[in-house]
N, C-alpha and C positions, 0 to 999 in steps of 0.2 A: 705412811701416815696420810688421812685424809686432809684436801686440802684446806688449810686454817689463814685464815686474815686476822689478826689482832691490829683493833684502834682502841687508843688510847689517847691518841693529839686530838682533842675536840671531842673526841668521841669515848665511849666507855663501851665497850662492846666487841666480840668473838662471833666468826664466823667459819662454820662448817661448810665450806662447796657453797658461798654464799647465804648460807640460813646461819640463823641465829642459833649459837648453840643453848642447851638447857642447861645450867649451874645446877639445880636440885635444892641448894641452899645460896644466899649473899655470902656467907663465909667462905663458900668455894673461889668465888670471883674474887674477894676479897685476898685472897690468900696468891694468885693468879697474878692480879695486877701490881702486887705488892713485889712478888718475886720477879715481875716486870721492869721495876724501878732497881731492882738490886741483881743485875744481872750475874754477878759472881758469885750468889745466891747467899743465902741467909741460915744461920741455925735455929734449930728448933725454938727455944731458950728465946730469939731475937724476933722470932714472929710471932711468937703469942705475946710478948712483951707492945710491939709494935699495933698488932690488929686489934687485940682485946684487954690491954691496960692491966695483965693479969700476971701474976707468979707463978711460973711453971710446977704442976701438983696433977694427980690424979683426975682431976674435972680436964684444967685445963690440958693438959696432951692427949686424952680422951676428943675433945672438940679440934685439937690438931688433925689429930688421926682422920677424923669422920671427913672433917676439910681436905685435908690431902687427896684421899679416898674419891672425895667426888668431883674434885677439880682434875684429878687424873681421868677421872669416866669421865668427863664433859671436853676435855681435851682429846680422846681419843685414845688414852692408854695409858698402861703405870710409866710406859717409859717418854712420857711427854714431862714430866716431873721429874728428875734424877737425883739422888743424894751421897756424897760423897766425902768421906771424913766430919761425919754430922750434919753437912752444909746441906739444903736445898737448892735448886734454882730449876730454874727454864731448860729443856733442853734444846740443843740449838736450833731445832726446827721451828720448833716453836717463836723464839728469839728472831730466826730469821722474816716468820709473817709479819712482825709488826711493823707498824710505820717507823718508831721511833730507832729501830734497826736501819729501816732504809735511810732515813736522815744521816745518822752518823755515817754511814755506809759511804751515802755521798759526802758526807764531807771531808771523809778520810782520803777519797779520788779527788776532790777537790784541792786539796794541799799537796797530794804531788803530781798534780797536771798543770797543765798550762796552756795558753793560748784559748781555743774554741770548747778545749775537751775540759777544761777549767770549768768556763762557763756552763755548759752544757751541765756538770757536775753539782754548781752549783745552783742550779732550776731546780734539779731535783731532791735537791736538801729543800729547797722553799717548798716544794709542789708536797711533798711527803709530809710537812708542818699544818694539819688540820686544826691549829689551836691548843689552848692550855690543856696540858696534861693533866687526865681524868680529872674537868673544870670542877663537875659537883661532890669531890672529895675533898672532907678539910683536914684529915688527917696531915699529923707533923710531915709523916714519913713520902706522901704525895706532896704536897709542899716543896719540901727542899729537891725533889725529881721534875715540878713543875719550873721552879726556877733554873734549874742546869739545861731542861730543854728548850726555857724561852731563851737564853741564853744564848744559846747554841744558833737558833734561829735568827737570832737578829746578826748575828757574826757572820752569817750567810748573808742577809738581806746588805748590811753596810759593802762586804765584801765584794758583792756584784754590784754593786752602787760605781765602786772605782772600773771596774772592770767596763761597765756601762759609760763612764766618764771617758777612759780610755780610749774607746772608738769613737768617741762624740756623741754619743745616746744620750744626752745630759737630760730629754725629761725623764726617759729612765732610771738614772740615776738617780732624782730629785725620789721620783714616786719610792724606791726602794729605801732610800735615807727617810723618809717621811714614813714605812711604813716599819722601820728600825725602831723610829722616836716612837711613834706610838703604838707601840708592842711596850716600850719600856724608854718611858720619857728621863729616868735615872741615868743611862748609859754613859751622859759626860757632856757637861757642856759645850765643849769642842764641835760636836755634833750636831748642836744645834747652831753653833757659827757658820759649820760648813752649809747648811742649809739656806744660810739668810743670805750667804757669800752666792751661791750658786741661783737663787731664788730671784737677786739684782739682777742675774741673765738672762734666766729664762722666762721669769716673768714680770715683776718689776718693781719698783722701791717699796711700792704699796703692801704687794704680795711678803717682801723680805718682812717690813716694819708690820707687819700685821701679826706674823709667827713671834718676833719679836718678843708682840705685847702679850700674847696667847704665852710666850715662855713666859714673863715678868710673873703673867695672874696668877700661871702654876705655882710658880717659888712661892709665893707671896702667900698663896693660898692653902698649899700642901704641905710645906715646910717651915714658914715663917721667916724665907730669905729673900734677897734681891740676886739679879744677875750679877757676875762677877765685873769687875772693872773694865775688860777686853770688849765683854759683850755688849756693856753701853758703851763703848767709845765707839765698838761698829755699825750699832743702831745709828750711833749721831753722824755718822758716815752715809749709811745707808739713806737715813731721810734727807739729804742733801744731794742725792741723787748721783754721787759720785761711783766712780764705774773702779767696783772692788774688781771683776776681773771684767779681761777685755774680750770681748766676740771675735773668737778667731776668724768668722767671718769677714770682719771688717776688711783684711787684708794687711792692717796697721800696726807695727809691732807690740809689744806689750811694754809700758813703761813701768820702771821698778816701782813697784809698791810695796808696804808693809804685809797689804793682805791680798795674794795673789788666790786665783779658786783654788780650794785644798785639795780637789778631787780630782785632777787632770795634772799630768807631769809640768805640761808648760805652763799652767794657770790660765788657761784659756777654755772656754766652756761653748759649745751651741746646743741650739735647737730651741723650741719654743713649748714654755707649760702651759696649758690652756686651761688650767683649773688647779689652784689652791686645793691641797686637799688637810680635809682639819685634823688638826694633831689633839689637842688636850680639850 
């Protein structure tokens, strides 16, 4: 098989040996990226339902047929397409060129490694993540495949956050927790503590209470909520300049507190942020 790149993270687009390939029609691609999202593949019945809102009948399996037909020639062959007990799907060559292959890829090495080969693992789930899946599709069935992949992404990005915390990377950590939240500011308030927690280290009460107010204006403004009770009691901690975790730097042990950094075993955090970066 010639060699194929399928993007789909940020991108919508197939590539032949680096060129673009030619669909012939939208319904090819259509049909393409849809069996993209459904990698255990799809029956006839569930794709024409899916792509063109229609009841399987003579028009429609005729417009299947003609789709199949050309998305198989623009892929490079009938057996780039396979079907099997009605089912369609991807064949795995095909499966294999895409990014959203490589992501999972990594992060299935990601969960049973460990140490450097972890990390390492999980770069390459983030480095694979070009963005929402196929963004200018608003289809249900892109949707609910754009949310399982952002998903995915940000379980990598928190993920090497600790890993980052771990060896004292702590702006590291901040920047990938920062780039967790705003991928998907939803994720859990929790998330956004460990931020504010982490934020009093490496940058300063200002920087924490700033994210703070930037969380309040979200709730307040996107949902019609306030922070939970935890999270202004930590604000009014934080604006007091009190030292939620301690700089291991300092050399000074750590006195018990209620809120030690979330993201370091000992609750001790270094290194220096040198720029807030903005969330919402």
């Amino acid at each position: 098989m010639t060699a194929l790149t399928v993007r789909a993270l940020g991108h919508a687009d197939v590539l032949h040996d680096a060129q673009p390939i030619k669909w012939g029609a939208e319904s090819a691609r259509d049909l393409v990226f849809y069996l993209l999202s459904s990698p255990d593949g799809r029956h006839r019945e569930e794709i024409i339902e899916a792509l063109w809102h229609a009841d399987p009948d003579a028009r429609t399996g005729n417009r299947f047929r003609v789709a199949l037909h050309r998305a198989r020639t623009a892929l490079g062959g009938t057996d780039t397409i396979v079907e099997a007990h009605g089912r369609y799907r991807l064949a795995d060559d095909v499966l294999r060129a895409s990014d959203i292959y490589r992501m999972y890829e990594a992060l299935e090495e990601a969960d049973r490694a460990e140490g450097d080969a972890r990390a390492f693992a999980l770069n390459r789930a983030i480095e694979a993540y070009g963005g929402a899946f196929l963004p200018h599709v608003q289809a249900e069935w892109a949707h609910a495949a754009r949310e399982e992949h952002c998903a995915a992404y940000v379980r990598a990005r928190l993920e090497r956050s600790l890993l980052h915390c771990e060896h004292l990377h702590c702006d590291l950590a901040v920047q990938d927790l920062t780039a967790a939240l705003k991928t998907d500011p939803f994720i859990g308030e929790n998330h956004h503590q460990k931020l504010m927690t982490c934020l009093t280290v490496v940058e300063d009460k200002y920087a924490a209470t700033e994210h703070y107010r930037r969380f309040a204006k979200f709730l307040h403004d996107d949902l019609g909520d306030t922070p939970m009770p935890e999270t202004r009691a930590l604000a009014e901690r934080v604006k007091t300049g009190e030292h939620i975790c301690v700089r291991g730097a300092s050399g000074a042990p750590a006195p018990a507190r209620a809120h030690r950094c979330p993201l370091t075993p000992d609750g001790q955090c270094h290194g220096t942020y040198a720029q807030l970066l903005q969330l919402l």
